[in-house]
N, C-alpha and C positions, 0 to 999 in steps of 0.2 A: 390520648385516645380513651375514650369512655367503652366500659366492657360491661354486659347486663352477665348476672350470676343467679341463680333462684337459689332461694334461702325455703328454709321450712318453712315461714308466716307465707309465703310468697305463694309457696306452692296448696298448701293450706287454702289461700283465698280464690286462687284460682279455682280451685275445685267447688267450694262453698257456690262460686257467685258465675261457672261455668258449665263445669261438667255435672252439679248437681243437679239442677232445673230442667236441663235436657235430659238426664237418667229420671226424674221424677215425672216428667211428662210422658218418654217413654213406656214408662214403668205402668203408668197410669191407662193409656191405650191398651196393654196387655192384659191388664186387667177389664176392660170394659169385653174384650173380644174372650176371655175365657174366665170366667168367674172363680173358680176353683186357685187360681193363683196366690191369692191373696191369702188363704188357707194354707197352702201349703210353704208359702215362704212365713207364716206366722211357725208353723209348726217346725219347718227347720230350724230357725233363729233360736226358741224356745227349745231344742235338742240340743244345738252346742251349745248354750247358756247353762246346761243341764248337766255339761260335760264339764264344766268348770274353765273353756275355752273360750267363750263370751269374747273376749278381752283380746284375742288376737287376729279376731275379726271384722269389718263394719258391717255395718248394715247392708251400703249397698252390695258388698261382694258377696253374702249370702244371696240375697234377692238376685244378683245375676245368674249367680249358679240355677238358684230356681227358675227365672227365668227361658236358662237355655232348655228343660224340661218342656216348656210349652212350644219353644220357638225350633228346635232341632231334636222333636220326640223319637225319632228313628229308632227302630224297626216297629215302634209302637204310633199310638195318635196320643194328641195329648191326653194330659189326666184330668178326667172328669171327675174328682174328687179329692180334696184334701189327705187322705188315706192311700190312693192310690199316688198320689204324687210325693207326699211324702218316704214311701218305698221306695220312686225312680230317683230321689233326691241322696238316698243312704247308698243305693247302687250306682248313681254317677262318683259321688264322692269317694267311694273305694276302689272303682276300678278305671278311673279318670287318670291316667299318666301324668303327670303336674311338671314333669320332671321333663320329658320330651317333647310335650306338645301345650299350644297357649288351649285357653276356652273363649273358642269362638264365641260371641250372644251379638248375632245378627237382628239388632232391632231395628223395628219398622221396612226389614228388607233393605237394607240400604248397601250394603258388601257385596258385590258378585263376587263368579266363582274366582274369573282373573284375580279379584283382590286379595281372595280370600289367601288364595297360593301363595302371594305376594307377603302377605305376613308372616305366613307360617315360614319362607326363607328369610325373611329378616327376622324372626324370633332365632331361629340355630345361629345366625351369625352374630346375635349378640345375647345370647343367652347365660353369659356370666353377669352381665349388667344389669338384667332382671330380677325381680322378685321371684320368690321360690312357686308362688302360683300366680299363673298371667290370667288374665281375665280381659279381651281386646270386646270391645265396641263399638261404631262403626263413627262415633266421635273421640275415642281414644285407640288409636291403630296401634302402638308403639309403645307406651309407658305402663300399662296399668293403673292408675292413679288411684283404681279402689286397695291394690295389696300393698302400697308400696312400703308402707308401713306393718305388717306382719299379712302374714301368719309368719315365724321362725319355720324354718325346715322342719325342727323336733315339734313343733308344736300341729302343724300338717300331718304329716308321720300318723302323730299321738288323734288326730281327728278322721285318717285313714280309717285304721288299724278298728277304733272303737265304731265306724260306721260298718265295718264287714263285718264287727260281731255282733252288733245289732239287727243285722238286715234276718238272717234266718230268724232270729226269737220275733221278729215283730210280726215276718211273712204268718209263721205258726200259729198268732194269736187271732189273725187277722182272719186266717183260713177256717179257725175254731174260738169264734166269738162266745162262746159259754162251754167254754174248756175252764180250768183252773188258772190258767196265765192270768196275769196281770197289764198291762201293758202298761205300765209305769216303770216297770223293770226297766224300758230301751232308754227310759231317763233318768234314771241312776246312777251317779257317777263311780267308777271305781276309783277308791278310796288307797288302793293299797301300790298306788303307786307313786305314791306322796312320800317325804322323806320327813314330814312335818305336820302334825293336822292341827289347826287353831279351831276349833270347837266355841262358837258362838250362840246366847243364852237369846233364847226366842224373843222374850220380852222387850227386847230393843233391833228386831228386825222386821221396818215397818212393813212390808212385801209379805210377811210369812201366812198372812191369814187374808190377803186379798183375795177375790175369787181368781183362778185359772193362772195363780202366779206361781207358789209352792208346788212341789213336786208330791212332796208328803204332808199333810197339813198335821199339825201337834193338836193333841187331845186336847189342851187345855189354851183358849182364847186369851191375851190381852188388849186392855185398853195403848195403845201406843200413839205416842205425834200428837196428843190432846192436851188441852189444856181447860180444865177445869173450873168452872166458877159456879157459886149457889147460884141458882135458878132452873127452871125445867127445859131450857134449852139453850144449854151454855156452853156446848162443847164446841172448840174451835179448831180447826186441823193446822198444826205444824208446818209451815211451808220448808223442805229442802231437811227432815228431820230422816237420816239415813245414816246412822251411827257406825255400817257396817263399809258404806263405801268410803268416809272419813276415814275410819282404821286402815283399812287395803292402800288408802293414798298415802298415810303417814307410813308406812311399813314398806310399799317401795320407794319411798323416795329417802327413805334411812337406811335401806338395809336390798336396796337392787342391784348394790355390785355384790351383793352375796347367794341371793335368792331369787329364786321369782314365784310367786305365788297368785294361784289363781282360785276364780269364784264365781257361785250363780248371784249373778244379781237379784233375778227373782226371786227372794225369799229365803238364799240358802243360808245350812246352820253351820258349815266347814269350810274354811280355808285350805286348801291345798299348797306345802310349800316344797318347793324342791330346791337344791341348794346347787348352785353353779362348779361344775366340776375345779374349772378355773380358780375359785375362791376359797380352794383344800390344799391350792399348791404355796407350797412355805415362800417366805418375801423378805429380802431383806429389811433391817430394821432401820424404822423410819419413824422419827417423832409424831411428823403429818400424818401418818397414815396406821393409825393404831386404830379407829374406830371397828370396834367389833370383833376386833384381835388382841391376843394376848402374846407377850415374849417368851421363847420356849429356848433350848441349847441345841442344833443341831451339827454335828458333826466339831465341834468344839466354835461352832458359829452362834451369833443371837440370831434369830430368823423370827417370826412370825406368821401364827397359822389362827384362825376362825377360834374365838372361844363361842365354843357351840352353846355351852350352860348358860352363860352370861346371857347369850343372846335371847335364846326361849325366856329367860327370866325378863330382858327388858319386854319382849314380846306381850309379856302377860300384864306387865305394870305400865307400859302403852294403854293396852287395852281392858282395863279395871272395870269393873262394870257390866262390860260387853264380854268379857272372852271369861268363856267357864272352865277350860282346861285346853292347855297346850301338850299335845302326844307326840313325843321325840318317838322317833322309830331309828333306835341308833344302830343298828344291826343294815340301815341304807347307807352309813356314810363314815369315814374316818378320818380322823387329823393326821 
């Protein structure tokens, strides 16, 4: 007897060559019928990209959330401008239960009320088998197929938490456009909740001087991605020349059962690393499994725990060139 099983390429392709073309054509009708969309899911994406959280999202599951702003404005109408929608998008996100209930984005009207009901009791009946945030559409009833792959609980949480403290500073700025605020402040990541900061040297992050990429743009310009030759117009652009997301790929794929570490793509100058509680609990000793551990005595036992030194040290000789100072905040963690 032949059994079908979906594997991750499987379910991968499915989506690629299924559900993305009909969310892309969707997505595309919503925008012809309210202009302002397009703006405001530019301006979400480019907030948590800003938050250092980029990486636990997709595209599309941002854009749905914006989406349901146009498509289920209640008790408002939709937003007529990038600014104001980007405000309903900080206060859906924080006061949005993620926990109890899916996010309906009824496109093109295709869910009635009946069905709607209909989900929302099959989401409590298998609500352990889901992703920590459901996002149904009236082509995915059941799976979520934009989260399935993150956001983490903590990582949600940590995207809550930073959208309900941003929503008052941004209201205030918005309400006093030639106040002193800045409004660059709601995309600045806080820093100080990192156990780890890898500080990256501007010169090789091609993103940091493009226009509306950076959050903060650095005083001083370089030439980056060029290559050089005599003549008066020899300069040729680098294709795929991103020194900063080669580093983040070699760093979790050597050191993600330790840490996880996050970043703006856009142009940012800091890694954010945080170390896995998991990865401080002592192990027995194992030849195989020494990477990133050193042998210590506990209890008249060898055991092995995280050499934390070693590792900022490889951290830094990984990334030579690129990384201008790694800042251990050892007062976040212990062996």
């Amino acid at each position: 007897m032949i059994s079908l099983r979906d594997t991750p390429a499987s379910l991968h392709l499915e989506r690629e060559t299924r559900h993305l073309p009909l969310l892309t054509s969707a997505l595309h009708g919503l925008q012809q019928q309210h202009p302002a969309f397009s703006g405001v899911a530019r301006l979400a994406k480019r907030w948590v990209r800003a938050q250092l959280l980029g990486a636990g999202f997709t595209d599309e599951s941002l854009d749905l959330v914006v989406a349901a702003l146009f498509l289920h404005p209640e008790p408002f109408t939709p937003p007529s401008s990038p600014q104001v929608g980007f405000l309903r998008f900080l206060f859906l996100v924080s006061t949005f239960d993620w926990k109890n209930n899916p996010l309906i984005v009824n496109l093109n009207n295709e869910l009635t009320v009946e069905e709607q009901g209909e989900i929302r009791s099959g989401f409590l009946a298998t609500r352990t088998q889901l992703p920590v945030m459901v996002i149904i559409t009236p082509q995915d009833r059941k799976n979520s197929v934009w989260t399935q792959d993150g956001p983490t609980p903590q990582i949600l949480q940590q995207l809550v938490v930073l959208a309900a403290e941003a929503l008052p500073v941004l209201e205030k700025q918005l309400m006093d456009p030639q106040g002193p605020g800045d409004i660059r402040t709601v995309f600045r990541p806080p820093l100080d909740l990192y156990d780890v900061l890898i500080r990256l040297s501007p010169r090789h992050i091609p993103r940091h001087r493009q226009p509306r990429q950076a959050v903060d743009s650095p005083a001083a310009s370089f030439c980056r991605g060029l290559l050089s030759e005599p003549g008066p117009t020899s300069l040729m652009p680098v294709l795929g020349y991103d020194p900063p997301q080669l580093y983040l790929a070699q760093l979790r794929e050597a050191f993600g059962d330790l840490a996880l570490f996050f970043y703006d793509q856009h142009g940012g100058e800091v890694i954010g690393v945080l170390w896995k509680p998991s990865s401080f609990q002592p192990q027995p000793f194992k030849a195989s499994n020494v990477k990133g551990r050193m042998v210590t005595s506990r209890g008249g036992e060898l055991v092995m725990v995280p050499n934390v030194e070693a590792i900022l040290e490889d951290w830094a000789i990984l990334g030579e060139g690129l990384v201008q100072a790694v800042e251990a905040r050892s007062e976040r963690w212990t062996v």
